[in-house]
N, C-alpha and C positions, 0 to 999 in steps of 0.2 A: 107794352113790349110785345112782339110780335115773334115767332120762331121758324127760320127755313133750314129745312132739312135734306140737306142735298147730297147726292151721291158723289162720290169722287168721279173722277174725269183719265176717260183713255188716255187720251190728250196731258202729257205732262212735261215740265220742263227739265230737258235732260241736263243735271247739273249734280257732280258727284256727292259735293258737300250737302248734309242737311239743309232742310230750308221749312220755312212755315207752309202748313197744310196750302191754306188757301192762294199762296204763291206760287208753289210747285204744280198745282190744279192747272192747268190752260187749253181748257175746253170750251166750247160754245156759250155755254151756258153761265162759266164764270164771267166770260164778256159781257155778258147783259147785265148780270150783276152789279159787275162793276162800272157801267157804263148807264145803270141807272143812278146808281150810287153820284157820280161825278156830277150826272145830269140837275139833277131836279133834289129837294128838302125831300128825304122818304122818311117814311115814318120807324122810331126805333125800333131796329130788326136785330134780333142773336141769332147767330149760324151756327150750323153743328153740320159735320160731315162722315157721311156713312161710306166708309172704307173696304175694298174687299178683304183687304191684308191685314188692316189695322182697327176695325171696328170701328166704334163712335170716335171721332175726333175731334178734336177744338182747332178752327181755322188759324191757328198762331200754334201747335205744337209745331216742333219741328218732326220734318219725317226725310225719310231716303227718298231716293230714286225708285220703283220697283212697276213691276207688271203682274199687276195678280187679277183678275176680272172676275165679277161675281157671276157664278152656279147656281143652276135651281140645289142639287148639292151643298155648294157652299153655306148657300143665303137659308138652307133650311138649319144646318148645324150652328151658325152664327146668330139665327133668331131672337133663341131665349137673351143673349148675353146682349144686343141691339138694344132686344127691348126695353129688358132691365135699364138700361145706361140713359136712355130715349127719358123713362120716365124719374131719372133721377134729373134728369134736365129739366124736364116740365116742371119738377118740384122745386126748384133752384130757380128758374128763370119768370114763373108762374104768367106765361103768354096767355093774349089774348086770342089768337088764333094760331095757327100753325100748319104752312104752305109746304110740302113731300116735292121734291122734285128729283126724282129717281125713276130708272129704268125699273119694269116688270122682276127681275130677278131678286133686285135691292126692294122693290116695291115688297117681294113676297116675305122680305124677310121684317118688316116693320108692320105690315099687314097682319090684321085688322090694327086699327091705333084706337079702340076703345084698352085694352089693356094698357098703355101707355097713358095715353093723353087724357081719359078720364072723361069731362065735361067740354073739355078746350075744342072749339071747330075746328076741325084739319079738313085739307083737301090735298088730292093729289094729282098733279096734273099730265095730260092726258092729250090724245089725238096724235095730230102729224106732226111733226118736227118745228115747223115754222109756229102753229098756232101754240105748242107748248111754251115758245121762246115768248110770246105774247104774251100770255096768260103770267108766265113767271115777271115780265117787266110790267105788265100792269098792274102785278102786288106788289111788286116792290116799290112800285113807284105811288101804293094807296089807293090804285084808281079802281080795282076788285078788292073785293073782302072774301073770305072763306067763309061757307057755310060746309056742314058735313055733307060729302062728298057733290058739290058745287061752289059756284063763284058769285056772288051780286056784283052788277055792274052799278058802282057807288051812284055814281052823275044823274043814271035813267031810273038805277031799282030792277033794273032784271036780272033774273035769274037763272043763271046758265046750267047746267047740268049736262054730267056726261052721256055724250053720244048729240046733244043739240048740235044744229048745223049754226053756228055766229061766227060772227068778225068781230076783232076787234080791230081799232085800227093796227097798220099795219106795224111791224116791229121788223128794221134792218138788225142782223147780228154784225156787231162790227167787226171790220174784214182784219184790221190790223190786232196782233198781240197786243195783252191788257200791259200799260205802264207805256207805249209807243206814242 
């Protein structure tokens, strides 16, 4: 079992009633998600999602509507209580690796993840906008594995590390809303 740990999403679906975390989410990054999900057999992944408002969450709570974006502020007062929740997860779900895909603010607030995650690899992913959306659909889709703070390219055995200049192949974000 494997753990991604994703931040919530600007991007949300404006709808008054409650609805589940990962529904209500409708950001880029859910799309790949769920568009690797649909695509191809991935290997079993538990999600957890880091909230500005809300904290640690389970992709099935239900939550409101709301706009709250995380602060270097916020993500520092929010940390201890993150991390805590972070590693009661690890201790529940006991992953083999453990893929961060979070902006810098939520990053600061789960940062460092020896406190949480103990021995488990994590990695967090990184660069420009396009090669992050890569990096996320070729975990999820098995083709990288996590090492502490890089990625093995399963197929070849390379070893990517932050700031190396790679491709992977290329990865569209799908243009239409997730469920269309």
């Amino acid at each position: 079992m494997r753990l991604l740990v994703m931040s919530c999403s600007n991007r949300k679906i404006k709808e008054p009633a409650l609805m589940p975390a990962w529904d209500r989410y409708d950001g880029p990054a859910y799309w790949v998600v769920n568009a690797a999900i649909r695509e191809v057999s991935c290997p079993p992944t538990t999600h957890i999602i880091i909230s500005a408002k809300l904290g640690v969450i389970e992709p099935t709570l239900p939550i409101p509507d709301y706009n709250v974006k995380m602060t270097p502020f916020l993500a520092k007062i929010q940390a201890p209580r993150i991390r805590e929740a972070l590693q009661l997860k690890v201790d529940e779900v006991k992953p083999s690796e453990i893929l961060v895909f979070a902006g810098p603010h939520y990053q600061a607030a789960i940062m460092p993840p020896i406190s949480w995650a103990g021995d488990v690899p994590v990695s967090a992913v990184w660069g420009q906008l396009g090669f992050r959306y890569q990096l996320l659909r070729a975990w999820y889709r098995g083709e990288v594995a996590c090492l502490n703070g890089g990625f093995k390219v399963l197929a070849s055995g390379l070893i990517i590390k932050e700031g190396d200049k790679f491709s992977l192949p290329r990865t569209e974000v799908p243009k239409a809303k997730r469920g269309e």
